[in-house]
C-alpha positions as CSV (number, residue, x, y, z in Angstrom):
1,X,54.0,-32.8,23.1
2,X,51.6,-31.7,25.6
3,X,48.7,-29.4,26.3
4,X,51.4,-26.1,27.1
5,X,51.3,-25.0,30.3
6,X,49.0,-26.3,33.2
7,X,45.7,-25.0,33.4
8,X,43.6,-22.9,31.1
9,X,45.6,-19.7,30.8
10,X,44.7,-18.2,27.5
11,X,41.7,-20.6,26.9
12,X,38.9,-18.9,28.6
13,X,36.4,-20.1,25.8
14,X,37.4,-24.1,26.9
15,X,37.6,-22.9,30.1
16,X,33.6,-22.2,30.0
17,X,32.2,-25.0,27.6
18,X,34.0,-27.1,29.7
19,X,32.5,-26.3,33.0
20,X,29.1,-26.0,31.4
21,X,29.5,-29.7,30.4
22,X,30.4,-30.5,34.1
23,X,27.7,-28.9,35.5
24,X,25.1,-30.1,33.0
25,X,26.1,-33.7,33.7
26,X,26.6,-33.8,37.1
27,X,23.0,-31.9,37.3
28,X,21.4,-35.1,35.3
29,X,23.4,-37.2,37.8
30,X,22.2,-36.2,40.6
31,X,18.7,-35.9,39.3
32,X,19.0,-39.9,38.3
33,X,17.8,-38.5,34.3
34,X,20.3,-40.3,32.6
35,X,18.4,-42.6,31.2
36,X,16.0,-39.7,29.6
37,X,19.6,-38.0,27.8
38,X,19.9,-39.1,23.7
39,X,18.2,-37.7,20.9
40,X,16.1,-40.4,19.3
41,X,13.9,-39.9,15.8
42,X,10.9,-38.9,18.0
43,X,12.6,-35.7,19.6
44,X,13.1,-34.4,16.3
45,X,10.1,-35.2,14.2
46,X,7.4,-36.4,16.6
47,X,7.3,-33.5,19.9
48,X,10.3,-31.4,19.2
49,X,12.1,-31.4,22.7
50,X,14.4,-28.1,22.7
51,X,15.8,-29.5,26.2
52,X,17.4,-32.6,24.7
53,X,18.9,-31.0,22.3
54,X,20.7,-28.5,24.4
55,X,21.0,-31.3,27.0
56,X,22.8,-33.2,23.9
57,X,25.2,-30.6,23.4
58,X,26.5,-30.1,26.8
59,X,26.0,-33.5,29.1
60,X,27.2,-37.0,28.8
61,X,25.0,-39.8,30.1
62,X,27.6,-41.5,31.9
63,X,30.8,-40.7,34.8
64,X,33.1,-42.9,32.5
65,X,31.9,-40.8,29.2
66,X,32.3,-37.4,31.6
67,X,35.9,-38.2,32.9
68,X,37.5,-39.2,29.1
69,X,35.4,-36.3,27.5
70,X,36.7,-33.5,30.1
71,X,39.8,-35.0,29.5
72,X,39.5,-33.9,25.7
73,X,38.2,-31.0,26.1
74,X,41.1,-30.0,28.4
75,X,43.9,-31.0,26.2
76,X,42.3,-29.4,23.1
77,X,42.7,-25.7,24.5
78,X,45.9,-25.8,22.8
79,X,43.9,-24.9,19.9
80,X,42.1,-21.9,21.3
81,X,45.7,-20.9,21.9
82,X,46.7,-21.4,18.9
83,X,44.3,-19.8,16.6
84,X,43.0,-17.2,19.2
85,X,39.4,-17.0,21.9
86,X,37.5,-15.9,18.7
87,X,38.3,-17.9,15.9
88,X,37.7,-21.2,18.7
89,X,34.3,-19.6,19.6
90,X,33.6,-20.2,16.1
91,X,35.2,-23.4,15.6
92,X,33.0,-24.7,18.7
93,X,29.7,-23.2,17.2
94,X,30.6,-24.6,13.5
95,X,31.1,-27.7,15.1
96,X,27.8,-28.0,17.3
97,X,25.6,-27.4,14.6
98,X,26.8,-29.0,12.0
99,X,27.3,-32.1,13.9
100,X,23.5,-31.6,15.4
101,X,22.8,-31.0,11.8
102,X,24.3,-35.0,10.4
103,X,22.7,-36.3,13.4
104,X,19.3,-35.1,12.7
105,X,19.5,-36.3,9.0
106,X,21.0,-39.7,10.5
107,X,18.1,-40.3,12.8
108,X,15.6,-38.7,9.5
109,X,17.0,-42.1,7.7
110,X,16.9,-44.7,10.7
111,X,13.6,-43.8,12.0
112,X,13.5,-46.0,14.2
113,X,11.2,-43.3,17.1
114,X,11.0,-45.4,20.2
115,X,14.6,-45.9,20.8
116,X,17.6,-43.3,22.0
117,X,19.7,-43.6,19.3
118,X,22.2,-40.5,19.8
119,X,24.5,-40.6,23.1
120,X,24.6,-37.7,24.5
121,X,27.6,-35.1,24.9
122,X,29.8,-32.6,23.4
123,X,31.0,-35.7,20.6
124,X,30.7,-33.0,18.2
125,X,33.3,-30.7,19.7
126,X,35.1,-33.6,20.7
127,X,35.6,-35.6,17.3
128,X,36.0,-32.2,15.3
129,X,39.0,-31.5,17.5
130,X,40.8,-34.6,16.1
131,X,40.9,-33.4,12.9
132,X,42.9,-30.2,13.3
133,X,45.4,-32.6,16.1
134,X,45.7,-35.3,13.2
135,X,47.1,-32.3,10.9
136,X,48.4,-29.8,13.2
137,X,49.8,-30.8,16.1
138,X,53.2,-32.5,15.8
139,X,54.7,-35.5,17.5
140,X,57.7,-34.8,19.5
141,X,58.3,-38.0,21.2
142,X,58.6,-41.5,20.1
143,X,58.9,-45.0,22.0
144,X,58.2,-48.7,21.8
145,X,56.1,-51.0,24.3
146,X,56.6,-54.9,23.2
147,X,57.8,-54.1,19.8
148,X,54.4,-51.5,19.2
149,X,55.4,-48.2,18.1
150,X,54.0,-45.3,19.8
151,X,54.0,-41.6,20.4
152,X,53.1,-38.9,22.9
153,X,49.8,-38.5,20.7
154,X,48.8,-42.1,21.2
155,X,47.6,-41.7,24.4
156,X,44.9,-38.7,22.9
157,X,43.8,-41.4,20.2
158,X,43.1,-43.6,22.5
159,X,41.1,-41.1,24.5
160,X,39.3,-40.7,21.6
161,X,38.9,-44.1,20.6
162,X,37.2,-45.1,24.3
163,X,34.8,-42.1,24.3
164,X,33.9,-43.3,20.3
165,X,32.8,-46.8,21.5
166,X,31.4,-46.4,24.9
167,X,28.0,-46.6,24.1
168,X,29.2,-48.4,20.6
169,X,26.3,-47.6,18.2
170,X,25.0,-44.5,20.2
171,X,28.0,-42.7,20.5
172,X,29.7,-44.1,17.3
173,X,27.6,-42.0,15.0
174,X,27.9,-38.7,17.1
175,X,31.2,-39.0,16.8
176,X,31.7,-39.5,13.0
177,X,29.4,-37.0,13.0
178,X,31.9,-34.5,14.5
179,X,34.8,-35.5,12.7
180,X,32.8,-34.5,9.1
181,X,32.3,-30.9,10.9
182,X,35.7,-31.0,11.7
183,X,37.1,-31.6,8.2
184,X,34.6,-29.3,6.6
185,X,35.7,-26.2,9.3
186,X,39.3,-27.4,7.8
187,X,38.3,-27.5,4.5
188,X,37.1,-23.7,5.0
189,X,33.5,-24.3,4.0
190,X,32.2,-21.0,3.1
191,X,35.2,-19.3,4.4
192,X,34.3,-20.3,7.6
193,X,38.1,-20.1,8.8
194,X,38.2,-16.5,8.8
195,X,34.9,-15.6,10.5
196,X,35.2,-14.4,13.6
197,X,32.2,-12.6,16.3
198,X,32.1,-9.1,17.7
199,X,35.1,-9.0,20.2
200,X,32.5,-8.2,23.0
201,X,31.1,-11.7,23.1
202,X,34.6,-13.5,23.1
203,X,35.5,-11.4,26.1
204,X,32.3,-12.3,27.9
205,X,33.5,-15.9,28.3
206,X,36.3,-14.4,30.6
207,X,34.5,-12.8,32.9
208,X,31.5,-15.7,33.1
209,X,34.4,-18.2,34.1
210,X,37.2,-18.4,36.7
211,X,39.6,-16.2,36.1
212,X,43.3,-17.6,34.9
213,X,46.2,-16.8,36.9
214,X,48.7,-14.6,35.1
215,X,51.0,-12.1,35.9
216,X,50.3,-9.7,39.1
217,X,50.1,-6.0,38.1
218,X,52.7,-3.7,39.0
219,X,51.9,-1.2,41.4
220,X,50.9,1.9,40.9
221,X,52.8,5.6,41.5
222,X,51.1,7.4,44.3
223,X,52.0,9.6,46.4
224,X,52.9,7.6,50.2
225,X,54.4,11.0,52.2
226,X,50.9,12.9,52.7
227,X,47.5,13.2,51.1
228,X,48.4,16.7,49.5
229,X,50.4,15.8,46.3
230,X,54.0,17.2,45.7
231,X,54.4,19.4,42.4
232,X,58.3,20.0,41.2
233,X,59.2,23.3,41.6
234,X,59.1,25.5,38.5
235,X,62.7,25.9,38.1
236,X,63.7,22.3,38.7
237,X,64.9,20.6,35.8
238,X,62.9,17.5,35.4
239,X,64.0,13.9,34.1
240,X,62.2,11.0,32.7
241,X,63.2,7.4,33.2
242,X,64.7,5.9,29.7
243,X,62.3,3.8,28.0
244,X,62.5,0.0,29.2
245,X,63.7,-2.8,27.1
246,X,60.7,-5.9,26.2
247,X,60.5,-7.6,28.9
248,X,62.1,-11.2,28.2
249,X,59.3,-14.1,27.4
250,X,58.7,-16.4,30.4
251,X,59.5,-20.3,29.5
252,X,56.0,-21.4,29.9
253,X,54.9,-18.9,26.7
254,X,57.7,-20.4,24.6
255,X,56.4,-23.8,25.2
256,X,53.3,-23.1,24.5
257,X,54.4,-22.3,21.1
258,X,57.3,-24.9,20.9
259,X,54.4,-27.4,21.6
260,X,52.3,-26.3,18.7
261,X,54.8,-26.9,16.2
262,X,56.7,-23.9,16.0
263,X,60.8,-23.5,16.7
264,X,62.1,-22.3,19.9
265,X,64.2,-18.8,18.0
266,X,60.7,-17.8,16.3
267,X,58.5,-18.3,19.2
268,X,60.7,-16.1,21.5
269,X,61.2,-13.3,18.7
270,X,57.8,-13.9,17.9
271,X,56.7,-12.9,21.8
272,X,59.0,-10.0,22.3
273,X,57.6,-8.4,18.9
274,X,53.9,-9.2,20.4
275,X,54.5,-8.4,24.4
276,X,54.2,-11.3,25.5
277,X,50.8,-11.8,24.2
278,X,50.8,-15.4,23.7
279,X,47.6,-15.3,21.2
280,X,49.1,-12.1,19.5
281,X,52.5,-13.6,19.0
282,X,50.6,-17.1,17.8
283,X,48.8,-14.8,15.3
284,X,52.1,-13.4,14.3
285,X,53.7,-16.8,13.6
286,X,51.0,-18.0,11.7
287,X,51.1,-15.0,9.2
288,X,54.8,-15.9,8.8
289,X,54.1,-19.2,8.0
290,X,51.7,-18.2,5.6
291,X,53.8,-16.3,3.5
């Protein structure tokens, strides 16, 4: 079980948030402000402090914290894969505020104003992630270390379980915090499953971040002899090429989908059918399954 193929083909929306929580540490970093990241119960109801709260949602307050949490991030694309760049935008927003949301009452009942209580980072995101992997994602390896059971997943638990307790209290409640968002997005609260923005804005995040590397274009017909075009003569019979067969789906889709659960037969029919659009095919998986 991994992540599918290298990189973040088909995850443009990861893609950005995580960059954005690169940059937004690293910027902290070099500024020496870590000290000032954490929500505490005087950013909230003393002198509201918009800055730490976007600050909250985007940059860790440590290296060790950064590497582990990019880490996530990264291997959770397989999500925006599997459901699709606009049902993950939503995921990601759902989870952000209603993890900010806990928080806030969390902090409302501690009140404890002089101290940063909250670590700061994308925990929300994060910790919400774990629920759909818990459910979703299937193990597909199996092994022993000194009698201990494990799986290919272990090692993403205990990701998870480092970033949960490295700041112990201050990044413990963030991250319970994100797993409730999480099982409430899975529990469709309010239908929020099925919501989805205006195309326009899901496309945006491909064009604010680095483009992925796909498939080169094919070039195109023009005219190489001369720069005045040739036109067929009017009494030469013209012929057309015969339509071409569906291209065959390259290995690295079919893992993709192999790796989210799905059997190798379905996932190549399921490609073909969708030309080999990996999020179109995923769509048309998932409606089978749902019948």
């Amino acid at each position: 079980m991994n992540g599918g193929p290298s990189g973040f083909n088909n995850a443009p929306v990861t893609r950005t948030f995580v960059i954005a929580s690169a940059l937004f540490t690293l910027s902290f970093g070099i500024q020496g402000a870590y000290t000032k990241l954490g929500l505490s119960y005087q950013d909230i109801f003393g002198k509201l402090r918009i800055w730490k709260l976007i600050a909250s949602v985007f940059a860790f307050s440590s290296t060790p914290e950064l590497l582990f949490g990019l880490y996530l991030l990264y291997y959770f694309r397989v999500f925006e894969r599997q459901i699709g760049s606009n049902k993950c935008s939503v995921f990601i927003l759902f989870s952000i505020v209603v993890s900010l949301l806990f928080q806030v009452l969390a902090l409302g009942l501690l009140k404890e104003p002089t101290t940063n209580l909250l670590a700061s980072g994308p925990y929300g995101v994060i910790f919400a992630s774990f629920v759909p992997f818990f459910f979703d994602i299937p193990v597909s390896t199996r092994f022993r270390v000194f009698s201990i059971h494990f799986s290919d997943k272990s090692f993403v638990y205990l990701a998870g379980l480092q970033l949960l307790l490295s700041s112990w209290k201050r990044s413990l409640l963030p991250g319970i915090c994100g797993m409730v968002a999480g099982s409430l997005y899975r529990l469709n609260l309010f239908g929020i499953r099925k919501a989805k923005f205006p195309e326009f804005l899901t496309s945006f995040f491909s064009r604010l971040s680095w483009p992925s590397t796909g498939s080169p274009r094919g070039p195109t017909t023009r005219n190489v002899t001369g720069s005045t075009p040739s036109y067929p003569s009017r009494h030469v019979e013209r012929t057309y090429p015969a339509p071409m067969a569906p291209a065959e789906p390259p290995e690295d889709s079919i893992a993709t989908l192999v790796s989210m659960g799905f059997d190798r037969d379905s996932a190549r029919q399921a490609l073909v059918h969708a030309r080999n659009d990996i999020n179109a095919a995923t769509n048309i998986l998932l409606e089978a399954q749902s019948h």
